[in-house]
C-alpha positions in Angstrom: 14.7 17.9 0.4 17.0 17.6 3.2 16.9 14.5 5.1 19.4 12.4 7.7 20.1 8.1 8.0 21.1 6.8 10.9 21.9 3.4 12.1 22.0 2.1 15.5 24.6 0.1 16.2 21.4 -3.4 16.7 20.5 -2.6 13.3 17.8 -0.3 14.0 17.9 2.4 10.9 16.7 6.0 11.4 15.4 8.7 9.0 14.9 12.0 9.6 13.1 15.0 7.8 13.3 17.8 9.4 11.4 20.8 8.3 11.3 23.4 10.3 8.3 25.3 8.8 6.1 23.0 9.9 4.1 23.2 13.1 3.9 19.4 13.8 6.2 16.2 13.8 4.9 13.1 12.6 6.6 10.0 14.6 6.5 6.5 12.7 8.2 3.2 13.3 8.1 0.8 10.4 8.3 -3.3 10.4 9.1 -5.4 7.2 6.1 -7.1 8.3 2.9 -7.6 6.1 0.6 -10.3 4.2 3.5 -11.1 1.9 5.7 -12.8 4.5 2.8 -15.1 5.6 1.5 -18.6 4.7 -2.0 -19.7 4.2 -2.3 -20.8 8.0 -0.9 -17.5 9.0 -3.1 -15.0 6.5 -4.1 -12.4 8.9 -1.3 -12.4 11.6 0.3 -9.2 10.6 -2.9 -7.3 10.6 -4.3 -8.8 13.5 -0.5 -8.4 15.7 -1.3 -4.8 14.6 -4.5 -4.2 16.5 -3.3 -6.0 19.4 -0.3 -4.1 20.0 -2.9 -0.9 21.2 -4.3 -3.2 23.6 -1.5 -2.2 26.6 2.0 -2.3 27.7 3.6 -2.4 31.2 4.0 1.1 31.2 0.4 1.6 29.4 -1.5 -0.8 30.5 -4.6 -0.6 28.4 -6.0 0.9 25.2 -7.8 3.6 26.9 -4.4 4.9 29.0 -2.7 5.2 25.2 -5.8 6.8 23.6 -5.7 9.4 26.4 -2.0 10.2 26.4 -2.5 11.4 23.0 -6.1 12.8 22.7 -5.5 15.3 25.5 -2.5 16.8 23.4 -4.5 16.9 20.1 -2.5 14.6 18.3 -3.6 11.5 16.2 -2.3 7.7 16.8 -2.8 5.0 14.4 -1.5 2.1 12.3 -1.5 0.1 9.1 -0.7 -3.3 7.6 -0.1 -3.6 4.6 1.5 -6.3 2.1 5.3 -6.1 2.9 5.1 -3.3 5.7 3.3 -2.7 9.4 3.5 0.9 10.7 2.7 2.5 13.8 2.1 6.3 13.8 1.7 9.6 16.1 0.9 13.1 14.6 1.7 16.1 17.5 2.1 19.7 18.0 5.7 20.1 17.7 6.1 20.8 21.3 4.8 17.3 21.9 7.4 15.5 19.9 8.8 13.3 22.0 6.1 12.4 24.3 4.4 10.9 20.9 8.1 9.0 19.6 7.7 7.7 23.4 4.3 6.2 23.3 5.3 4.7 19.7 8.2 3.1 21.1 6.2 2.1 23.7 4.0 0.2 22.0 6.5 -1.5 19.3 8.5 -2.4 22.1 6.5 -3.3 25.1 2.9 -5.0 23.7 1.5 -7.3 26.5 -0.5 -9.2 24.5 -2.9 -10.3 27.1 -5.0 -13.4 26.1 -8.1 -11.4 27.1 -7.5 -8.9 25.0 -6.9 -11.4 22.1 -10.0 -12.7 22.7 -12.3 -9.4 22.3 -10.2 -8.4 19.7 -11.4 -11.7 17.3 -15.1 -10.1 17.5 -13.4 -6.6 16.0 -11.6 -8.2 13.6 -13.8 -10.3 12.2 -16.2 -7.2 12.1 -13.7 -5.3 10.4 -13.5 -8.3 7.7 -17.2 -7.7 7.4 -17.3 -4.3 7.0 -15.2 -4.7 3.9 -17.3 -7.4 2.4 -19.9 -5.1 2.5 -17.6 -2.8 0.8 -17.7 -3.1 -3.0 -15.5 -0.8 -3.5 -12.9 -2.1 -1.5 -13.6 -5.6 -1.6 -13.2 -5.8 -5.9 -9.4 -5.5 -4.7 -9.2 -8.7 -2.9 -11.3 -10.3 -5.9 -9.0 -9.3 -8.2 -5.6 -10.0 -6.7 -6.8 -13.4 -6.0 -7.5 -13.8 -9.8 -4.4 -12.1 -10.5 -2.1 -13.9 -7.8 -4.3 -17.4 -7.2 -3.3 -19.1 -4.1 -0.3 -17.2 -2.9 0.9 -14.5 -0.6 -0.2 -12.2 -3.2 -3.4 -13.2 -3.7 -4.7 -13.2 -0.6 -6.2 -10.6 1.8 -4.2 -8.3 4.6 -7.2 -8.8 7.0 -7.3 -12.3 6.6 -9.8 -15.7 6.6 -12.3 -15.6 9.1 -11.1 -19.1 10.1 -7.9 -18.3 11.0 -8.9 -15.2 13.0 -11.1 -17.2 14.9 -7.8 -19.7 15.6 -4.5 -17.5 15.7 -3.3 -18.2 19.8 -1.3 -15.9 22.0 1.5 -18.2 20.9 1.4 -17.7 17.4 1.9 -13.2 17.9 4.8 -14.2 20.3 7.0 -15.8 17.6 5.9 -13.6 15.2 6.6 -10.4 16.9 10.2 -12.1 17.7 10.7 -13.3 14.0 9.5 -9.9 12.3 10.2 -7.3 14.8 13.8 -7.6 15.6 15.9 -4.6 15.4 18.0 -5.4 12.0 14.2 -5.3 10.9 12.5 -2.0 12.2 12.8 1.9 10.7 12.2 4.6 13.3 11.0 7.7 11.0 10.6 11.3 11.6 9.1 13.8 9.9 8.4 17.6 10.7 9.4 20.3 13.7 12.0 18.7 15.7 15.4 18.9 16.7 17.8 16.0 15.5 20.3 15.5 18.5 17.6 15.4 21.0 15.3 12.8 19.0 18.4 10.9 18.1 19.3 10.4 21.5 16.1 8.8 22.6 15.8 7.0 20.2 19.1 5.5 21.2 17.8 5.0 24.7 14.2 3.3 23.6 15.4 1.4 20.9 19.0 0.7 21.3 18.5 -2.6 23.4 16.2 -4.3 21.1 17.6 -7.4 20.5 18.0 -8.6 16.2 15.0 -10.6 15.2 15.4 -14.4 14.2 14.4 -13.4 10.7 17.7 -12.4 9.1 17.0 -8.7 6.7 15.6 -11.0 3.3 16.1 -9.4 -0.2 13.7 -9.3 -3.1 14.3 -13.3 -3.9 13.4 -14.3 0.0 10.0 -13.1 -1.1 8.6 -15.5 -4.5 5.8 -14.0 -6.4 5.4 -16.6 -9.4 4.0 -16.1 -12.6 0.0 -17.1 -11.7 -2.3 -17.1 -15.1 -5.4 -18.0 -14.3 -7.6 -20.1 -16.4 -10.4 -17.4 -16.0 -10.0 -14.2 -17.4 -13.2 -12.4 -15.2 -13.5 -13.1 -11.7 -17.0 -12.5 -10.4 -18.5 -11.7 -6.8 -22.5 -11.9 -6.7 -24.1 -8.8 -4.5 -26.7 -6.5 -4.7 -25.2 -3.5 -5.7 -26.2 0.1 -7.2 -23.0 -0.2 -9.5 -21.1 -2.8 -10.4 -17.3 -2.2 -9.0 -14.5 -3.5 -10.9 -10.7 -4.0 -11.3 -9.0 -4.5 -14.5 -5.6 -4.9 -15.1 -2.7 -7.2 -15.1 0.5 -8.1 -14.0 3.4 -5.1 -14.1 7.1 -4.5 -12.8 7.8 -4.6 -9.6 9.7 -1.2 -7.3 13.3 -2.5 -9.3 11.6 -2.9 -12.7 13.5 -0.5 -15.1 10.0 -0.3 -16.7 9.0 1.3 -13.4 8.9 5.1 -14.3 7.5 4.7 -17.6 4.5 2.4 -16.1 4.1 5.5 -13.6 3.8 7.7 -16.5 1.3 5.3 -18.2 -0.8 5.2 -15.4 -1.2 9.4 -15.2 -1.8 9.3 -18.8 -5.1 6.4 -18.6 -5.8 7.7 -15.2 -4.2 10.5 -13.2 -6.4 13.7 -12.9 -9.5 15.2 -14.7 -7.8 15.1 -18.4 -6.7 11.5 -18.3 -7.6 9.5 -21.2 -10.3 7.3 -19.1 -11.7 10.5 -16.9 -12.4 12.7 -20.7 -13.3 9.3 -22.4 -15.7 7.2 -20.3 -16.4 10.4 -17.6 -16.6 12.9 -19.4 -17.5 12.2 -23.0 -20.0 8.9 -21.9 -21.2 9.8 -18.4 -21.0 6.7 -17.6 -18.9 7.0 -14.4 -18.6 9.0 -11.3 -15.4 7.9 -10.3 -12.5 6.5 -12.5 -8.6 5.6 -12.1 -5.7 4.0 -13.2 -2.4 3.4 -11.0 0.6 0.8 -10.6 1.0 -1.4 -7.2 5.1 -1.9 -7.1 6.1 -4.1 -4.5 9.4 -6.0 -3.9 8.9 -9.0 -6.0 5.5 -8.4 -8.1 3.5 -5.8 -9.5 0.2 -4.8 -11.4 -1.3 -2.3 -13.1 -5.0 -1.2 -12.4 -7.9 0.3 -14.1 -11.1 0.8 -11.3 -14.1 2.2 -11.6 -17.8 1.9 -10.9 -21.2 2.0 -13.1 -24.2 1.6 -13.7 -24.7 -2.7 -14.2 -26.2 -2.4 -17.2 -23.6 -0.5 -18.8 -20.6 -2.2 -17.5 -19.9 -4.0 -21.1 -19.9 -1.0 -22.7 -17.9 0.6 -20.2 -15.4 -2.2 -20.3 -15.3 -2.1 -24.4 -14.4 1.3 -23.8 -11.8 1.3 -21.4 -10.5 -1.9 -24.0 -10.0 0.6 -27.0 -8.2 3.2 -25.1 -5.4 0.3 -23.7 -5.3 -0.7 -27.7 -4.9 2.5 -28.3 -2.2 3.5 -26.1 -0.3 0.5 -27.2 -0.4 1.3 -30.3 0.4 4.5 -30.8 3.1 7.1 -29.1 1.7 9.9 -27.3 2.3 13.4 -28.0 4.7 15.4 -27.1 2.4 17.8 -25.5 0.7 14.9 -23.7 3.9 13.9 -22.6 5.4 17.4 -21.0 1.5 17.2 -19.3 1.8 13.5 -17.4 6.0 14.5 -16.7 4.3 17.9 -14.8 1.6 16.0 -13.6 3.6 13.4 -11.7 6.3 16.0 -10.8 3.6 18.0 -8.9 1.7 15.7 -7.1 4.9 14.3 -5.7 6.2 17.5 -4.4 3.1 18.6 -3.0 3.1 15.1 -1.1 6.2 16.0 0.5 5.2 18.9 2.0 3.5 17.1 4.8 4.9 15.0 6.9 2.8 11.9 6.0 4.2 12.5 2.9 7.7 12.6 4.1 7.9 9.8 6.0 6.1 7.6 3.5 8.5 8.7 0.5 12.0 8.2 2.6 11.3 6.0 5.1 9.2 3.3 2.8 12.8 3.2 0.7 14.8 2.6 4.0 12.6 -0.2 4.8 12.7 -2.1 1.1 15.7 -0.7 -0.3 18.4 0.0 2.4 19.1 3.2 0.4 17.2 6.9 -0.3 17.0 8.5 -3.8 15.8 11.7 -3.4 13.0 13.2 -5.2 14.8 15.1 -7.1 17.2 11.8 -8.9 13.6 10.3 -8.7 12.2 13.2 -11.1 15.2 13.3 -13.4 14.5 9.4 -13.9 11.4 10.3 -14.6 12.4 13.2 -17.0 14.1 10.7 -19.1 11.3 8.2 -20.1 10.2 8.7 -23.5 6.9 7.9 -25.3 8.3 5.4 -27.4 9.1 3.3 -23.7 5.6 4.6 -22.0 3.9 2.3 -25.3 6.1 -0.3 -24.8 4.8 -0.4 -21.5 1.8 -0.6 -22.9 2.3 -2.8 -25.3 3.6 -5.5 -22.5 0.7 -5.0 -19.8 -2.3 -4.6 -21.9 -1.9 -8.4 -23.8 -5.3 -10.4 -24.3 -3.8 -13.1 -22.4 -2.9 -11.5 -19.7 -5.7 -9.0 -18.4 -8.1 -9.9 -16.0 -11.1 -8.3 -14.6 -12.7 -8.4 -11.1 -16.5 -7.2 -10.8 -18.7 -7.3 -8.0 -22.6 -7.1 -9.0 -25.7 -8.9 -8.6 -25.7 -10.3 -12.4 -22.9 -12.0 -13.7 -21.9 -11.5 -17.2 -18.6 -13.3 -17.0 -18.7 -14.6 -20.7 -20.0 -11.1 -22.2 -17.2 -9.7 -20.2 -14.4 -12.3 -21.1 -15.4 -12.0 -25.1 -14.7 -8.1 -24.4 -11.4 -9.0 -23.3 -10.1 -11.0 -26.3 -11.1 -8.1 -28.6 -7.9 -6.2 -26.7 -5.0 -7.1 -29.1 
């Protein structure tokens, strides 16, 4: 897939995807900024600097001026934080293009940060937090990376305590933004119907006179995961729930792990599509499940591999027992090789048919700008992936799924911690 680096002469670094079929562009600006660069005081800032950065600039003075711009074109504006990255997005009709890399810009560049604004966006936040309390779905993730990470970056939430939204000052996004924002820092990304020369140059002229951050570009090591093994091996949340959500898994290689593609493979074998293992076996076979998957979270210095799902709370023993003899199983002996063309196609497709969208492009080049200073295109990615065997995707196996150290996150009314934990051990 055709693609184009740049680097601005403060650091900035550029990507470009052009494709030309496409009838949109997709403008994104990326900060090594997340939950993983903050201490326990600071748990929250990331996000929080995230929603406060739609709240106005000097040119844009409020939220409803930058809503506007880009409702009355069509488009879509948004933003993420996540562990290790904070992204700011526009989606346009091509013909649009740089009005939405403007307002972006904008907005990176130019955030007032007015202490009233602050102030109402506390109550939203901390509304947001409780939204995903109420969530069991998405809440079993927090549960369980704090089981699985304890008291570190890791293991805590991107949204943050309540405590310390209801505390973070006007001071504390000000040295922030200067410390994680800086140029040497930032990825400008574009994806979709453009043309180069002209985005190039304004991105020079937006972006060119932002100054290098205080934080100096930090590799992998500037970022410590440690080894965390809890004393509990089930991690319970008490609600009143219809199912009971869970999360087991464990810890895994992180994106530079040579065990990386073959965990990828493991996790479309358990997990990916409607003839996994887990969707035939517990789905399927057991009706026990609406919903089941397995995946990998690969992040600079840690990673884990996941098994979700949700059931009924009276069969969540059996469910987990279950899901217990299909790890032992996959551990223990090599998939076929028909299995193992299957999961190779599998992961081939879905990535191919990500990049067809712009979303897709951007995420897939620009997240490797941002972590890795360096692009591998899809199709080295594939042929790396084309190489793992079965022998190394039960090896992989083999090394995640140990009794000592899976872990389970549930969130239901009952807890059956010791039932659950006694399920565990059985895995060998």
């Amino acid at each position: 897939m055709n693609f184009s680096r740049h680097l601005l002469t403060n650091g900035v670094r550029v990507v470009f995807v052009p494709m030309l079929e496409a009838q949109t562009v997709l403008v994104q600006v990326l900060a090594g900024a997340g939950s993983h660069y903050e201490n326990k005081k600071q748990n929250g800032l990331s996000h929080f600097l995230e929603h406060l950065l739609f709240k106005g600039t000097r040119k844009r003075p409020s939220s409803r001026i930058i809503a506007e711009e880009i409702d009355r074109i069509g488009g879509e504006i948004n933003a993420f934080t996540d562990k290790e990255q904070t992204g700011y997005w526009a989606r346009v009709e091509k013909r649009y293009g740089e009005l939405a890399l403007d307002v972006i810009a904008d907005l990176y560049l130019n955030p007032l940060l007015k202490q009233e604004e602050i102030e109402k966006e506390r109550g939203v936040i901390l509304q947001e937090a409780a939204m995903y309390r109420d969530m069991p779905a998405a809440y079993v993730w927090d549960v369980f990376e704090k089981l699985l990470f304890g008291e570190q970056a890791a293991g805590r939430s991107i949204v943050g305590e309540d405590e310390n939204i209801k505390n973070f000052q006007r001071k504390d996004f000000v040295q922030y933004l200067k410390k994680f924002y800086g140029s040497g820092n930032t990825v400008v990304a574009v994806a979709g119907n453009f043309q180069e020369e002209i985005f190039l140059k304004k991105i020079k002229e937006l972006f060119g006179g932002k100054k290098i951050s205080t934080r100096e570009k930090k590799s992998a090591k500037m970022l410590p995961i440690k080894n965390f093994k809890s004393s509990s091996k089930v991690a319970f949340f008490s609600k009143k729930t219809d199912q009971a959500q869970f999360v087991l898994g464990a810890p895994a290689g992180n994106m530079f792990s040579p065990m990386r593609y073959a965990e990828k493979l493991l996790a479309v074998a358990l997990g990916g599509g409607m003839s996994s293992r887990l969707f035939l076996n517990i789905r399927e076979k057991r009706g026990l499940c609406y919903h089941i998957s397995a995946g990998n979270e690969q992040n600079l210095t840690s990673g884990y591999f996941h098994i979700s799902a949700g059931v009924n709370p009276a069969k969540l023993p059996l469910a987990v027992a279950l899901i217990g003899k299909e790890l032992q199983k996959i551990k223990t002996q090599k998939i076929s090789s028909v299995e193992l063309r299957k999961i190779k196609e599998y992961y081939k497709g879905k990535l191919l048919m990500s990049l067809e969208s712009p979303t897709g492009a951007v995420t897939f080049f620009a997240n490797q700008e941002l972590y890795k200073g360096e692009i591998e295109e899809e199709t080295v990615l594939l042929e790396k992936v084309e190489q793992v065997s079965a022998e190394e995707i039960r090896q992989a196996a083999e090394r995640i799924f140990s009794v000592d150290q899976l872990r389970l996150a549930v969130i239901t009314e009952q807890n059956k911690g010791q039932a659950l934990a006694k399920i565990l051990e059985k895995i060998k």
